[in-house]
C-alpha positions as CSV (number, residue, x, y, z in Angstrom):
1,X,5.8,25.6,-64.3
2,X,4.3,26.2,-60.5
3,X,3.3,22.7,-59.1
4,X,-0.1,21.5,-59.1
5,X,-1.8,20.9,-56.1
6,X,-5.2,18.4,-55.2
7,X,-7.1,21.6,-55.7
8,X,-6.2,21.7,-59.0
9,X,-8.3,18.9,-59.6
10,X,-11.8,20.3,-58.5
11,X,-12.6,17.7,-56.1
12,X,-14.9,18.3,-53.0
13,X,-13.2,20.1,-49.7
14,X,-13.8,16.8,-47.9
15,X,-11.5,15.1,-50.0
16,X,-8.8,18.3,-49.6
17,X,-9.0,18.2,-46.0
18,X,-8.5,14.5,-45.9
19,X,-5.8,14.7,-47.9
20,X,-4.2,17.6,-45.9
21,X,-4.5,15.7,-42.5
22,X,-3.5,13.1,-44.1
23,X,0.0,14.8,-45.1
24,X,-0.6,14.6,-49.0
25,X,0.9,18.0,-50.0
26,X,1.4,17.5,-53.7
27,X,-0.1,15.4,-56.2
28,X,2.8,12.5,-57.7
29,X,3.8,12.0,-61.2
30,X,0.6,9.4,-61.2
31,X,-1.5,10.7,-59.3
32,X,-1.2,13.9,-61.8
33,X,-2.1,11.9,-64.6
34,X,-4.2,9.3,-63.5
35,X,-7.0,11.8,-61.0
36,X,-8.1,14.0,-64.2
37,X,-8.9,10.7,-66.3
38,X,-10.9,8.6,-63.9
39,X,-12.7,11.4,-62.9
40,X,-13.2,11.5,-66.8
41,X,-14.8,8.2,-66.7
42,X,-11.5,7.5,-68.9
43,X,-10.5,3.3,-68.9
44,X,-6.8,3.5,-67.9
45,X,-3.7,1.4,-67.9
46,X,-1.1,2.4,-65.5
47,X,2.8,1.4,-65.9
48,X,4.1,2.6,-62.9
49,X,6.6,1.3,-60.0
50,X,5.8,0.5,-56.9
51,X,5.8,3.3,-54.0
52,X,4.6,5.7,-56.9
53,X,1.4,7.2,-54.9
54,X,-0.7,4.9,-57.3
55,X,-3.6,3.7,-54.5
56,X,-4.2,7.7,-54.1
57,X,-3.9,7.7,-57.6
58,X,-7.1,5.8,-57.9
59,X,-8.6,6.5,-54.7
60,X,-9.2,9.8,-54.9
61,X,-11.2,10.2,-58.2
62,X,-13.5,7.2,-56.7
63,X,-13.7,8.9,-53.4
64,X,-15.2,12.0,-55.3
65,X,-17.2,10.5,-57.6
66,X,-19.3,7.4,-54.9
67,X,-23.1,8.7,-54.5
68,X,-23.3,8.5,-50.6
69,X,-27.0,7.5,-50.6
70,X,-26.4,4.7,-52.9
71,X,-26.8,1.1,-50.4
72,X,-25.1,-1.0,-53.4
73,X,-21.3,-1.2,-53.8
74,X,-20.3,1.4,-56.4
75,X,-16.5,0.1,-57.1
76,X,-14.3,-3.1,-56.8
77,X,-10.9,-3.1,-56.0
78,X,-9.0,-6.3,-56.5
79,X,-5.2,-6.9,-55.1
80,X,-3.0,-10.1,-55.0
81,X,-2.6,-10.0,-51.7
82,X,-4.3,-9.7,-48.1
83,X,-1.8,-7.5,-46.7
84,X,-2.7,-5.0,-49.8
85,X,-6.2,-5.0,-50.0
86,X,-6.1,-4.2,-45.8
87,X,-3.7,-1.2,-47.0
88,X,-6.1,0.2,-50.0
89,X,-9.2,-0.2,-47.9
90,X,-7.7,1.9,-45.1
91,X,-6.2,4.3,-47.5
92,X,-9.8,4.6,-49.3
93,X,-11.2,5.2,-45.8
94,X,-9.2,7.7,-44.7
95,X,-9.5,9.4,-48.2
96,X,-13.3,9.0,-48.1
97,X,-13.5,9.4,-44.4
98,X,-14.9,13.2,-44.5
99,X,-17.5,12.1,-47.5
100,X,-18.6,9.2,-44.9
101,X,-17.4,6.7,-47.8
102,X,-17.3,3.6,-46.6
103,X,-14.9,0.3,-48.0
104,X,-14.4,-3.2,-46.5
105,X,-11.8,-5.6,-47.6
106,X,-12.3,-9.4,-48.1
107,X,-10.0,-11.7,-48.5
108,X,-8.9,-15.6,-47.6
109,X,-8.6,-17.0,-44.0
110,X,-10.7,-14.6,-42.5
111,X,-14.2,-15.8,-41.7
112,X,-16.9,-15.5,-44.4
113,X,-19.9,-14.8,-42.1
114,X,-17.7,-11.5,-40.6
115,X,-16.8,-10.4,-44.3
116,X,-21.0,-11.3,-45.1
117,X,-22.0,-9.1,-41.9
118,X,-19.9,-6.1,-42.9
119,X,-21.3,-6.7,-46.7
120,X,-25.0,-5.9,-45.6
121,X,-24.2,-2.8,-44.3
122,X,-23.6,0.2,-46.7
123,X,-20.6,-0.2,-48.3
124,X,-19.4,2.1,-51.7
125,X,-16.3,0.7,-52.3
126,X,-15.3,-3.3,-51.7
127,X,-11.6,-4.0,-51.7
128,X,-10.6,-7.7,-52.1
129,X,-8.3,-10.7,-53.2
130,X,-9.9,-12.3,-56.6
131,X,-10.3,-16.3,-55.0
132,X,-12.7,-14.3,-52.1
133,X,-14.2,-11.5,-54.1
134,X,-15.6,-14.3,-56.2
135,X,-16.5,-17.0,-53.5
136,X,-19.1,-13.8,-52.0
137,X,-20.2,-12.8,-55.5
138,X,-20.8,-16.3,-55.9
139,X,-22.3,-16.6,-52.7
140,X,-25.1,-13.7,-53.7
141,X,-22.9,-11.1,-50.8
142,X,-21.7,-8.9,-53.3
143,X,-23.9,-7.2,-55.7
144,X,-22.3,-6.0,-58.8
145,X,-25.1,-4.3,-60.3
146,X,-23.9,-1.0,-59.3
147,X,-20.2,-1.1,-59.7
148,X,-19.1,1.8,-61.8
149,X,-15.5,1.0,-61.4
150,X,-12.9,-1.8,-61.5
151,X,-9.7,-0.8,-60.3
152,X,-7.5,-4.7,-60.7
153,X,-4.2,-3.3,-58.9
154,X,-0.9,-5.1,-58.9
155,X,-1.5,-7.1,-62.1
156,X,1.4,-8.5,-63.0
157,X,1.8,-10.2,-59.3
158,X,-1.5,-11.6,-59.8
159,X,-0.3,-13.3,-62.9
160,X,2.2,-14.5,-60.9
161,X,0.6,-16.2,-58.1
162,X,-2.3,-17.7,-60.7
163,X,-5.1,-15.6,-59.9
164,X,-5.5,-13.9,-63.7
165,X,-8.6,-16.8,-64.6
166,X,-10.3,-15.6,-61.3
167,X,-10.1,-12.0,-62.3
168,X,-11.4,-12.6,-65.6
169,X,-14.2,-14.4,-64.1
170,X,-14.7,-11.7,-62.0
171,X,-14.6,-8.6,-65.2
172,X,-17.1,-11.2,-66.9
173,X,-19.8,-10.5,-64.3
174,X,-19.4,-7.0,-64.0
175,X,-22.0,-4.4,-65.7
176,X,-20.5,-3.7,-69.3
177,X,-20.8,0.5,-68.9
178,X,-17.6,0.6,-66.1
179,X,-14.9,2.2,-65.8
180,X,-12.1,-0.5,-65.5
181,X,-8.7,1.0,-64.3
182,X,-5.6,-1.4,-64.4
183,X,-2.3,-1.4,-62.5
184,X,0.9,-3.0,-63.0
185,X,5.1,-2.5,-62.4
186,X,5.5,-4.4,-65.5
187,X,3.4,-5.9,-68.9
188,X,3.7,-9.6,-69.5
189,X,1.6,-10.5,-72.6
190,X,-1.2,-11.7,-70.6
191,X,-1.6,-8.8,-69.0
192,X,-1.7,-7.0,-72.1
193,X,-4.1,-9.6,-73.6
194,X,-6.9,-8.4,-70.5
195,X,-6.8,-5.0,-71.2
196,X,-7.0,-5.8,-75.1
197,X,-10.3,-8.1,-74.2
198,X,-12.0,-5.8,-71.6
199,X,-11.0,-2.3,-71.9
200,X,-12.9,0.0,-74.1
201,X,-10.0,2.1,-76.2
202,X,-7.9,2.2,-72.6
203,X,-5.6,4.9,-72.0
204,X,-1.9,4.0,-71.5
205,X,-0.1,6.1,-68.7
206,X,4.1,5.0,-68.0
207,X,5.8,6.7,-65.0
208,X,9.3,6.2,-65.8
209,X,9.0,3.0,-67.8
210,X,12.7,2.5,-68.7
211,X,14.4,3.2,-65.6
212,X,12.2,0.5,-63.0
213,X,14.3,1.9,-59.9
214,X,18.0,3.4,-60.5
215,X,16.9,7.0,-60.0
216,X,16.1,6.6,-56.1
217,X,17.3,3.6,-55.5
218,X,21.0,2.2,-55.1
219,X,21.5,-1.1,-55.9
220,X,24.7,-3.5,-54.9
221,X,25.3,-7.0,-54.6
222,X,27.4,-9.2,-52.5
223,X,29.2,-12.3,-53.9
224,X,29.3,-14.8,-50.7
225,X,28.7,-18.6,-50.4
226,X,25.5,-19.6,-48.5
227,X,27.5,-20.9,-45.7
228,X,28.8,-16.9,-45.0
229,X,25.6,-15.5,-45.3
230,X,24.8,-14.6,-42.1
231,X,28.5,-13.2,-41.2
232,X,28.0,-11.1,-44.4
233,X,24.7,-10.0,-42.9
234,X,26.3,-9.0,-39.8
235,X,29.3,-6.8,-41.1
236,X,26.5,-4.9,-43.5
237,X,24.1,-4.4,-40.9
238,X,27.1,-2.4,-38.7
239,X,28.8,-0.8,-41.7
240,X,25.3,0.5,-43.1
241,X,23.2,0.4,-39.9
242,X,19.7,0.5,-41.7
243,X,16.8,2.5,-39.9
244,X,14.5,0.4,-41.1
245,X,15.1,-2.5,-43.4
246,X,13.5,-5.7,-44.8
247,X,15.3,-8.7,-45.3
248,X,13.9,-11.2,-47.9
249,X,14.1,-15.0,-47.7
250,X,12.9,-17.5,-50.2
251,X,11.1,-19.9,-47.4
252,X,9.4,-19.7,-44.1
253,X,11.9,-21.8,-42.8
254,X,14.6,-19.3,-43.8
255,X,12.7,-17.0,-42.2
256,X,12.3,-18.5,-39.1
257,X,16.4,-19.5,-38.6
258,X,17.6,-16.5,-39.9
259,X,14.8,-14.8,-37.3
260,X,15.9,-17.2,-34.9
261,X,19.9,-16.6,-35.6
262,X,19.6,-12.6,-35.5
263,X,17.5,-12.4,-32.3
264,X,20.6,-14.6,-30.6
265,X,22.7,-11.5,-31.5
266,X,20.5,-9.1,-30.2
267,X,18.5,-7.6,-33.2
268,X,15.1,-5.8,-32.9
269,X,13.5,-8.1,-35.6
270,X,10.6,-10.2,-36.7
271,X,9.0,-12.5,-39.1
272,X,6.2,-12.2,-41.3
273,X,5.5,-14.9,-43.7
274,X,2.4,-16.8,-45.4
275,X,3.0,-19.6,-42.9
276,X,1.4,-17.1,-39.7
277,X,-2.3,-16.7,-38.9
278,X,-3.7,-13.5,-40.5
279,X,-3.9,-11.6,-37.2
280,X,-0.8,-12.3,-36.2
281,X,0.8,-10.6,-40.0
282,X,-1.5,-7.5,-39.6
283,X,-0.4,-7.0,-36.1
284,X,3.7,-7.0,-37.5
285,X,2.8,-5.1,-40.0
286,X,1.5,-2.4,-37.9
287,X,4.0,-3.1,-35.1
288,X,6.7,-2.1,-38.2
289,X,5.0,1.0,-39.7
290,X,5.0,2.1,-36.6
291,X,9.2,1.9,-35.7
292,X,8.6,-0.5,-33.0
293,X,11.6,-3.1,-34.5
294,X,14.4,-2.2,-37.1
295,X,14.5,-5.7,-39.4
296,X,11.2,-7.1,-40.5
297,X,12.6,-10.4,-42.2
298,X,10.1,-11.7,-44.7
299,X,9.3,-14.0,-47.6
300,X,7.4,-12.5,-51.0
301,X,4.5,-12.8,-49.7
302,X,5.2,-8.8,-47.8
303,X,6.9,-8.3,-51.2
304,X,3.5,-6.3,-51.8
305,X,1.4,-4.5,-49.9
306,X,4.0,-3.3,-47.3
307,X,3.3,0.5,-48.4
308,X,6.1,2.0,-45.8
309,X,7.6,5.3,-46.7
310,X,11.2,5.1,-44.6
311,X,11.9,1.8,-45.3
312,X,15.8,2.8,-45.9
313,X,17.2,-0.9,-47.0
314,X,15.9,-3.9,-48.6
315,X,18.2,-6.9,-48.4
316,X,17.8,-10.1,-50.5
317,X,19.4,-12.6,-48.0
318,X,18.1,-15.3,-50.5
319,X,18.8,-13.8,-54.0
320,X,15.1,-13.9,-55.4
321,X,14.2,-16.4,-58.3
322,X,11.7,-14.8,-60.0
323,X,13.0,-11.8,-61.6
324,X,9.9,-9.7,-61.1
325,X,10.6,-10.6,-57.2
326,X,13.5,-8.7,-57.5
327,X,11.6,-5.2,-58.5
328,X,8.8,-5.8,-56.3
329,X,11.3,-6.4,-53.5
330,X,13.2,-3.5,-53.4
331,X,10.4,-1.6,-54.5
332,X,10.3,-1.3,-50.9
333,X,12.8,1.3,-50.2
334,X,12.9,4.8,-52.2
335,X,9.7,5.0,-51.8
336,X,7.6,8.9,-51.6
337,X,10.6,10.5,-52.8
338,X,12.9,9.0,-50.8
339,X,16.3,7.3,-51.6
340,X,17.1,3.6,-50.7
341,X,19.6,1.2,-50.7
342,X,18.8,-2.4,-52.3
343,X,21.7,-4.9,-51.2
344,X,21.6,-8.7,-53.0
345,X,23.5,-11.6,-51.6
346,X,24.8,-14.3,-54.3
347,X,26.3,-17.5,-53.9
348,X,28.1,-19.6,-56.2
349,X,24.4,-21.2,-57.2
350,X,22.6,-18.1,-57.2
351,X,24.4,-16.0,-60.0
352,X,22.3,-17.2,-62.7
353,X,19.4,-15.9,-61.2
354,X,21.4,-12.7,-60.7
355,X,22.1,-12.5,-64.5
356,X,18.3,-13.4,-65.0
357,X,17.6,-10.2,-63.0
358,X,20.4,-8.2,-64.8
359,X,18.7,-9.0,-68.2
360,X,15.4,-8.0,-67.5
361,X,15.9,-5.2,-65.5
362,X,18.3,-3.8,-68.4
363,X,21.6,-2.8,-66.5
364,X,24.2,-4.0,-64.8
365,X,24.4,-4.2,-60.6
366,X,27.6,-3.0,-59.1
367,X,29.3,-5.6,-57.3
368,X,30.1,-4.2,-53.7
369,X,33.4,-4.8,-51.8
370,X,32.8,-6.7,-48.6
371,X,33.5,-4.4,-45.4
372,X,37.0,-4.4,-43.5
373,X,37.1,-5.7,-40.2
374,X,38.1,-2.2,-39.4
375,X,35.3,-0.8,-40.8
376,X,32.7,-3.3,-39.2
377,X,34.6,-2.9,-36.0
378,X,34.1,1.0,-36.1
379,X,30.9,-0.1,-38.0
380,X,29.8,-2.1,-34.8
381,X,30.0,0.7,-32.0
382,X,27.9,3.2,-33.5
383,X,25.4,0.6,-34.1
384,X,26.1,-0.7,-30.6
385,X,25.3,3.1,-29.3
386,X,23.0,3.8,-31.3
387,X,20.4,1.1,-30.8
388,X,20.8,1.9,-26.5
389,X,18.2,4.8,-27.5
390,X,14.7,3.4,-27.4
391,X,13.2,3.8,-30.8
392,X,11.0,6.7,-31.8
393,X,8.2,5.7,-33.3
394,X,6.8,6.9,-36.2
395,X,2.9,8.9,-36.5
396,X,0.4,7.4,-38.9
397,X,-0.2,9.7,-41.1
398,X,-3.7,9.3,-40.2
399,X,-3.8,10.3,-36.3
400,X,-4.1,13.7,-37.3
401,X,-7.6,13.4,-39.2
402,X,-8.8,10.9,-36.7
403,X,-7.6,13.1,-33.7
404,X,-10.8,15.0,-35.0
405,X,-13.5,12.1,-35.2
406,X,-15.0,10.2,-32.5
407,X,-16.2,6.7,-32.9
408,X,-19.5,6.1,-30.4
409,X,-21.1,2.6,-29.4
410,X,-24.3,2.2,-28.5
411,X,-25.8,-0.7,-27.1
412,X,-28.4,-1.4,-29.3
413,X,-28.8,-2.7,-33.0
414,X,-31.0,-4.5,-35.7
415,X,-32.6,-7.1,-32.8
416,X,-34.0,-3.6,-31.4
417,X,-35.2,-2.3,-35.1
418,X,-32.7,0.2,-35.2
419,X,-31.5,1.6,-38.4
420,X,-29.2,3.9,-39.3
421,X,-31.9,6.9,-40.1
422,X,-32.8,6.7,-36.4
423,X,-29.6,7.0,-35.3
424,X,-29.6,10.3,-37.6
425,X,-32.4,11.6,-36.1
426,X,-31.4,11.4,-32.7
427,X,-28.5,12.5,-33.2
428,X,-28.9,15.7,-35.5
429,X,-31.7,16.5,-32.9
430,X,-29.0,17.6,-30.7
431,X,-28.2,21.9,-30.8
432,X,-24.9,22.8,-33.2
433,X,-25.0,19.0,-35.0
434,X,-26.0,18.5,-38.4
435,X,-26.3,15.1,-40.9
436,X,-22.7,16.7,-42.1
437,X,-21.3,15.5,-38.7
438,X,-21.9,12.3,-38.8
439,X,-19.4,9.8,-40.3
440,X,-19.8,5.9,-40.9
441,X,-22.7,4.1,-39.2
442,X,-22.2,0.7,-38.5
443,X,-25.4,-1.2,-36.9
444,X,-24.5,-4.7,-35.9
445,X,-27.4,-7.2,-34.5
446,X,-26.8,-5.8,-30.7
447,X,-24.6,-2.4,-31.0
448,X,-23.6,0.1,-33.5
449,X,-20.7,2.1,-33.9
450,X,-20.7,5.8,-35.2
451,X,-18.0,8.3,-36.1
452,X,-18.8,11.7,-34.9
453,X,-17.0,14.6,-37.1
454,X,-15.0,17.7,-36.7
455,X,-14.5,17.2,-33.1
456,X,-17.8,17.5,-32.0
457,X,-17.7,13.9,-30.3
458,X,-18.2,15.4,-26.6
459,X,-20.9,17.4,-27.4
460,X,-22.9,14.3,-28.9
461,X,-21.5,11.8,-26.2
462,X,-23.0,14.6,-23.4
463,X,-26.2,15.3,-25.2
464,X,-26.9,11.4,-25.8
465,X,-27.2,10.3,-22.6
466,X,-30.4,12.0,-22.1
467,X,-31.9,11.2,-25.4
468,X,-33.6,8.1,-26.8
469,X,-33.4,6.5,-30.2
470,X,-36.8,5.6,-31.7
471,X,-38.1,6.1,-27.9
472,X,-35.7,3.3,-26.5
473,X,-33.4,4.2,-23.5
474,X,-30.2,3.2,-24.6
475,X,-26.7,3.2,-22.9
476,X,-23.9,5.2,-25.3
477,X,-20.4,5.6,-24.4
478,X,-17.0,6.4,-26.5
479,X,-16.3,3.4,-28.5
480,X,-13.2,1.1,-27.3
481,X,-12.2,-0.6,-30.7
């Protein structure tokens, strides 16, 4: 049977082209299954591991089905983590991007009266942790009256980090005649309890449910006592000499030593933990996608929302202690079709954990023999020679439909009266540019920012400067941020 393709799926040649910039060749297992239902209006359940295409999954069919005029929000998104809903709201933009959909993503430790700003302008789609989603519906800066579709992704982790009685605070709000789509790696019974008390006769979708990982994944453990850990770490690193790993630790102490320890032998690494300001974590994150340092040593709290596609090993310095952990970790590797290598390190005091794991994840993890000196020594010179050459770095997959949109500021906003129509108007005055152009307009109380389509940002950063908007002179030049 030929393989589909996203034009299978009768969506709108923005969406195609988006997708095609984007890299998106073929549709996944989920995305096959999941697209044709929500674009169904279907209420879906989703069993599906991690780094299974599912934000695409959902994205798209929302993408395609958002009214553009519409000035209220038209679908929620909720995630466990910040890190996440940053990733879904920038994945949602650059899906949308050619339909001029517009998300923003709230979440904690980022100031409200930003998030409340970017909440008055026209948004379709709001991504967002549950504890802030609520604090702005609560607050009157989220309107749910319009919201045709809940999307709660990740589930199962907000279960685990306590967020489930915000969420259902959150469903008891929304307009009863929705589309609620739910997302989750694994089922606990509460889980199953939501989608028994809020989903209207919910369609159940499993991607691989029995096998969570062995297919593209290799998994091995190490038996070593705490003390050793880091002389373990060492001989793996040159006998497997990962192109770009994670390496998990239970604390944000452990982070920080074992940080500390492998910058003292000269590894291209860095921390990211809930213990660093939120700017600081978004600027690792990107500093990582993009192949500027090998090891990115972390603590669950990256466990989600690091959507990386080369990530070649996970290591579990600190063997996890939830079980879940364990699948969400190393859910981080083998992802988009890719094979990984998940590597466990066990102490004396850790093995019941590792038979807690065992258990739940349904097999048995090969024990791995610890590398020869020989072979760490040999190990050790290729890595040695290897890391001499300055890293290439890696192109996010959305340069290429950004290399054709042009983001404008003008120096003038709602304190002058201008609105977004004006902006329009002046702009689609301008010979060979047409509404179709013209991307997301973002008018702040000073300045507003516009994306210009299809590479036509020259012509309309010429043309501009002898135009006027709503008979003001104003000063526009190509937009810095």
């Amino acid at each position: 049977m030929d393989k589909l393709n996203f034009d299978d799926f009768n969506i709108s040649s923005e969406i195609i082209e988006a997708l095609n910039k984007m890299g998106y060749e073929n549709p996944s297992g989920v995305q096959e299954k999941v697209i044709p239902l929500i674009l169904e209006d279907r209420d879906i359940i989703v069993k599906s591991q991690t780094g299974s295409g599912k934000t695409a999954a959902f994205g798209v069919p929302i993408c395609e089905k958002i009214t553009w005029e519409e000035n209220k929000p038209q679908a929620l998104v909720l995630t466990p983590t910040r890190e996440l809903a940053i990733q879904v709201k920038e994945d949602i933009n650059n899906i949308g991007r050619l339909k001029r959909i517009r998300a923003v993503a709230v979440f904690g430790k980022h100031p409200m009266e930003i998030q409340k700003r970017e909440l008055k302008q026209r948004v379709h789609i709001i991504v967002g942790t549950p504890g802030r989603a609520m604090d702005h519906i609560e607050r009157g800066n989220i309107n749910l009256e319009e919201i045709k579709y809940l999307i709660i992704d990740e589930a199962d982790e907000m279960l685990n980090m306590g967020f489930i009685d915000q969420v259902t605070a959150i469903i008891e709000r929304m307009p009863k005649n929705r589309v609620t789509v739910l997302l989750s790696a694994t089922m606990p019974e509460e889980i199953e309890l939501l989608c028994k008390n809020y989903m209207a006769s919910p369609i159940t979708i499993e991607i691989n449910p029995e096998s969570i990982t062995t297919e593209r994944i290799e998994e091995v453990y190490y038996e070593t006592l705490q003390s050793d850990k880091l002389q373990l770490l060492n001989k793996i690193i040159y006998t497997e000499r990962p192109d770009s790993s994670i390496i998990f630790c239970s604390t944000k102490e452990g982070v920080d030593n074992l940080v500390r320890d492998m910058k003292d032998r000269g590894y291209s690494c860095k921390a990211l933990h809930g213990g660093m300001e939120q700017k600081d974590r978004i600027d690792i994150m990107q500093q990582f996608k993009r192949g500027e340092f090998t090891f990115l040593i972390a603590t669950d709290v990256a466990a989600r929302g690091i959507h990386v596609e080369d990530i070649t090993h996970v290591i579990n310095y600190d063997t996890p202690v939830e079980k879940e952990s364990y699948v969400h970790r190393i859910g981080r590797t083998g992802r988009a079709g890719n094979k990984g290598k998940a590597i466990t390190f066990v102490s004396p005091r850790e093995e019941r954990m590792l038979s807690t794991i065992e258990d739940y994840v349904g097999y048995k993890i090969q024990l791995g023999k610890i590398p020869s000196e020989e072979e760490v020594q040999e190990g050790k010179k290729i890595f040695k020679e290897k890391s001499k050459s300055k890293p290439k770095l890696k192109v996010d997959k959305s340069a290429s439909l950004n290399k054709e949109i042009t983001k404008i500021h003008i120096n003038a906003g709602k304190k002058k009266k201008i609105r977004a129509g004006d902006i329009v108007g002046t702009i689609t005055s301008i010979e060979g540019v047409s509404a179709e152009d013209i991307g997301i307009i973002d008018v702040q109380d000073n300045f507003s920012y516009v994306d210009i389509l299809q590479g036509k940002g020259k012509i309309v950063l010429k043309e501009l400067q002898d135009k006027t908007i709503k008979g003001k002179k104003v000063r526009i030049q190509r937009a810095v941020k």
